[in-house]
Every structure is written in C-alpha cells, then in structure tokens.
C-alpha positions as a printed NumPy array, in Angstrom:
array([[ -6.37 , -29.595, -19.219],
       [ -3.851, -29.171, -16.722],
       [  0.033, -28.083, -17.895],
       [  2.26 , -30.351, -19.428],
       [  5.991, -30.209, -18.703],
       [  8.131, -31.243, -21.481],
       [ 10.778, -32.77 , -19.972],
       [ 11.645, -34.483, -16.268],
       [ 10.479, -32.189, -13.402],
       [ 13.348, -31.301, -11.683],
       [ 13.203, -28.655,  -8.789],
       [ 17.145, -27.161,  -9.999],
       [ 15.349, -26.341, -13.182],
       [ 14.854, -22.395, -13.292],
       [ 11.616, -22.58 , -15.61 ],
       [ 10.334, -25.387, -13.836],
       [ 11.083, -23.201,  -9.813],
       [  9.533, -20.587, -11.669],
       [  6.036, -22.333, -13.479],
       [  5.875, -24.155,  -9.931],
       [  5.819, -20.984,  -7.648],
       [  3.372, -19.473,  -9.974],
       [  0.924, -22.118,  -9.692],
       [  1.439, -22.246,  -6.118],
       [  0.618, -18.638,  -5.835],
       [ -2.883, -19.231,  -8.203],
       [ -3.82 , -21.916,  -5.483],
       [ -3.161, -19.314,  -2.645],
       [ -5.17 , -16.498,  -4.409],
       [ -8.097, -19.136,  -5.292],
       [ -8.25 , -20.79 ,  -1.478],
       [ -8.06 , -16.648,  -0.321],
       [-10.917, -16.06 ,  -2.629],
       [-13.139, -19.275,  -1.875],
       [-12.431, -18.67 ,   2.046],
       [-12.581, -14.816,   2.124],
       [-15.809, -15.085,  -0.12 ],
       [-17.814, -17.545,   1.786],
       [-17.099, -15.402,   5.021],
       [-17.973, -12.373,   3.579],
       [-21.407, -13.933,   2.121],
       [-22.37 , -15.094,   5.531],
       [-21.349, -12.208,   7.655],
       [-23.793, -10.552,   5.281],
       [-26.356, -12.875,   5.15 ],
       [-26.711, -13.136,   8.941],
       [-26.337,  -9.688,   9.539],
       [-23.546, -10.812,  12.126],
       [-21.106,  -8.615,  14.058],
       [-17.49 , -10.4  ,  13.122],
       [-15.59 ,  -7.724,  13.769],
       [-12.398,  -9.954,  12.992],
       [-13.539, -10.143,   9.491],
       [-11.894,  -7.12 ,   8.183],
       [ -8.521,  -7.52 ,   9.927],
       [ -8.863, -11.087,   8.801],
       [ -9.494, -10.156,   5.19 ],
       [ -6.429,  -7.158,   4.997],
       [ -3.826,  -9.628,   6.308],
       [ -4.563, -12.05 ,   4.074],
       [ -4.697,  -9.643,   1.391],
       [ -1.343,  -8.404,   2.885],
       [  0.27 , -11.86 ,   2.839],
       [ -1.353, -12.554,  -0.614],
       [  0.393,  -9.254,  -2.05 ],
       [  3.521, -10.483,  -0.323],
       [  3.581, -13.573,  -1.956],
       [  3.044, -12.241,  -5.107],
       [  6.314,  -9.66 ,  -4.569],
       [  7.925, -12.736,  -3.73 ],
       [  7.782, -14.386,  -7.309],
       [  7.456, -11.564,  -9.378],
       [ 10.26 ,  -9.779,  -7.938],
       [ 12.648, -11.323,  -5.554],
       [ 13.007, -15.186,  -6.108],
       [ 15.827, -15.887,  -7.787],
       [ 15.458, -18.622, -10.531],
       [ 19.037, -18.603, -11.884],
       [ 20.568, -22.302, -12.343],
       [ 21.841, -23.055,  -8.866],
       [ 25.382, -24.86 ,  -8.79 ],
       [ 26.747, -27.859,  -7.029],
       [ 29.488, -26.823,  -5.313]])
C-alpha cells in the first residue's frame, strides 16, 4: 500500500520536502540496483570484457552516496518564509 499523506501535499511543507526526497532517493537506489544488477549478470554471463563496468558501477555508487549525504545531512527542511 503506498503512503498516505494526511493532509494537502504542499511542497513548503518541511515533513512533506522531507518524506518526498526520501522516496525519491529509494527510487534512485532501486533503478541503481535493477540497472547495475542486470549489467553485472550479463557481463558475467557472457564472459564479456566491459571494462567500463566498474567505473560505471563506482560513480554511480559515488553519486548514490552523494545523494544520500544530501538528505540525511545537508537539505534543509525548515519552514521557508514568504518574504
């Protein structure tokens, strides 16, 4: 069942910035996993030479871990004001 928000969405809402930015960062971990997964099964399967795999997988990784610093330690979800 997918979350329920108990009132109007409304982006100037800090728990709502905050619940949003998490979810966005589960879709960017599961699309890295689904993506870096599938590449890795095949570059094993065929026994293939990608060398771009690895630097592919580590910046991703890097960009991932980024993200996640992002929420969890520098976005700032106090109540903006209008003026």
């Amino acid at each position: 069942m997918p979350p329920r928000w108990p009132r109007k969405p409304d982006r100037n809402d800090p728990d709502y910035r905050r619940l949003d930015d998490r979810m966005n960062f589960a879709v960017h971990v599961m699309v890295f996993l689904a993506i870096n997964s599938g590449l890795w099964f095949f570059h094993i399967i065929k026994f293939s030479n990608w060398s771009w795999l690895v630097g592919f997988t580590e910046i991703w990784g890097v960009v991932l871990l980024l993200h996640f610093i992002y929420i969890a330690a520098i976005a700032n979800y106090s109540v903006k004001s209008n003026g």
